[in-house]
C-alpha positions as CSV (number, residue, x, y, z in Angstrom):
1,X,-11.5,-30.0,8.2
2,X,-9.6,-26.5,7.5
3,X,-11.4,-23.5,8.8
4,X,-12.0,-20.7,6.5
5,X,-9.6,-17.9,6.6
6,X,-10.3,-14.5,6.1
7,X,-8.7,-11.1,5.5
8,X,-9.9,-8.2,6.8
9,X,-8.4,-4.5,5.5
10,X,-9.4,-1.3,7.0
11,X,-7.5,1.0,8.7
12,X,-10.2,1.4,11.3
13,X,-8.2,-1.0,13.7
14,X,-11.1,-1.2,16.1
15,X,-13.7,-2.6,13.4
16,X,-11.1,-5.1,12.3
17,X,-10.7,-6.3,16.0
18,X,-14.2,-6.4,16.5
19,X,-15.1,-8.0,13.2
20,X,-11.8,-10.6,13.9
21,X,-13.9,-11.6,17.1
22,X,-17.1,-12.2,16.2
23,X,-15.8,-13.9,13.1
24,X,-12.8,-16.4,14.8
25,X,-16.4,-17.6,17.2
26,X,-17.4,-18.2,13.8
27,X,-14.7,-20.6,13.5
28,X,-12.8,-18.5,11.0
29,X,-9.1,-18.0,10.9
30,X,-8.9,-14.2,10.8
31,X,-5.7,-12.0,9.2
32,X,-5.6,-8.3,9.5
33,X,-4.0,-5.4,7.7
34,X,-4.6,-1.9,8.2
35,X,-3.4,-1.0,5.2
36,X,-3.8,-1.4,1.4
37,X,0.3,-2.8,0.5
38,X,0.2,-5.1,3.9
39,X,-2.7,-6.3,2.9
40,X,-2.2,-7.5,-0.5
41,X,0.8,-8.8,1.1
42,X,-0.8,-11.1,3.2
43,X,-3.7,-12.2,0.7
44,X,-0.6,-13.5,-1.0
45,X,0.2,-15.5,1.8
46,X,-2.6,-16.5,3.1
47,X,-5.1,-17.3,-0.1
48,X,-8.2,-16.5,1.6
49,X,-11.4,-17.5,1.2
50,X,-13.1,-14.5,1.7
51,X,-11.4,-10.9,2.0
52,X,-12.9,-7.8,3.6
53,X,-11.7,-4.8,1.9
54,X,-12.2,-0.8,2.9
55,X,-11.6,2.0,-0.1
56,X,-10.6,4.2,1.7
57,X,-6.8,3.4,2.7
58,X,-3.9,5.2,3.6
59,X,-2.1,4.3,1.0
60,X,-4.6,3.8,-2.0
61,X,-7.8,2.9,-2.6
62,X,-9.1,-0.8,-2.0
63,X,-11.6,-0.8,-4.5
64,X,-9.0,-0.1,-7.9
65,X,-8.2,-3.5,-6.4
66,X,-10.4,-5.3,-7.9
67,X,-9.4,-6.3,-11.2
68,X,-6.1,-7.5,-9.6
69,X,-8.2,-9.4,-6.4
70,X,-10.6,-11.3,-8.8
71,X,-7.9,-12.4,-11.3
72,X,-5.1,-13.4,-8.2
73,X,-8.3,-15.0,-6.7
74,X,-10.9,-16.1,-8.2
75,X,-12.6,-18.8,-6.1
76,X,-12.3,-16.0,-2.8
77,X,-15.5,-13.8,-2.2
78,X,-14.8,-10.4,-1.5
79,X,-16.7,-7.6,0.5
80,X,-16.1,-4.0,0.0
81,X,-16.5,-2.0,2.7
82,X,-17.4,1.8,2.5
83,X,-19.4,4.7,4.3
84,X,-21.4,5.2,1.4
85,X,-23.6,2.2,-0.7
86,X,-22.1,2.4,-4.4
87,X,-21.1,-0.4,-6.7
88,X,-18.5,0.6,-9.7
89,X,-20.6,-0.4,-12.6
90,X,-17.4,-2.4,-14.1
91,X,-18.5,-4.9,-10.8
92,X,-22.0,-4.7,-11.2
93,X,-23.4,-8.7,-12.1
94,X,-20.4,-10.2,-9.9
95,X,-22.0,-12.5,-7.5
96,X,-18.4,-12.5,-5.9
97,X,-18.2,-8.9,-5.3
98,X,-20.9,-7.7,-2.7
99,X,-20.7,-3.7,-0.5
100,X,-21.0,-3.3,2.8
101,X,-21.9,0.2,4.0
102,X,-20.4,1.5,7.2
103,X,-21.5,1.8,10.1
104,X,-21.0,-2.1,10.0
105,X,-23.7,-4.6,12.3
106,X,-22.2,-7.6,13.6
107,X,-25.7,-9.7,13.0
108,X,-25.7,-8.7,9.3
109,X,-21.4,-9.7,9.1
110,X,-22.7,-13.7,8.2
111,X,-24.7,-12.5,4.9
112,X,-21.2,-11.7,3.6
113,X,-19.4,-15.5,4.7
């Protein structure tokens, strides 16, 4: 049986190691960018099932993303991460397409697998 692989992309490298943890005791392969370009780069080469995604990036913000992410992947659930609760209403009624609101619990991280 494959393991599930995810993609985390924040720039806050300490969430992402923390998150990678808990998540490979999971039993989830876990890829990480820290930012927006590398990470679209390595959605590409790694197809994953489920994709972590801050807004906020260095280089752009995650969330335009989203037209692209659910047409390049549309079986892969994907988790927007932000310090403040707010869906776009263009994403509002996508069961694929759930927020996370910063500061992140670990015990809540599985209602988003």
């Amino acid at each position: 049986m494959n393991k599930k692989k995810i993609v985390i992309i924040d720039d806050e490298e300490d969430l992402c190691h923390l998150m990678k943890t808990y998540l490979v005791e999971l039993n989830y392969d876990v890829f990480l960018a820290n930012t927006l370009g590398t990470g679209l780069t390595l959605m590409k080469e790694v197809s994953p099932d489920i994709v972590f995604i801050d807004n906020n990036l260095p280089d752009g913000l995650g969330w335009e993303k989203m037209d692209y992410l659910l047409q390049a992947y549309p079986e892969c659930k994907i988790n927007l991460i932000s310090a403040y609760k707010y869906l776009p209403p263009e994403l509002t009624g996508r069961t694929s397409v759930k927020i996370l609101e910063k500061p992140l619990s670990l015990s809540t991280l599985k209602n988003y697998l």
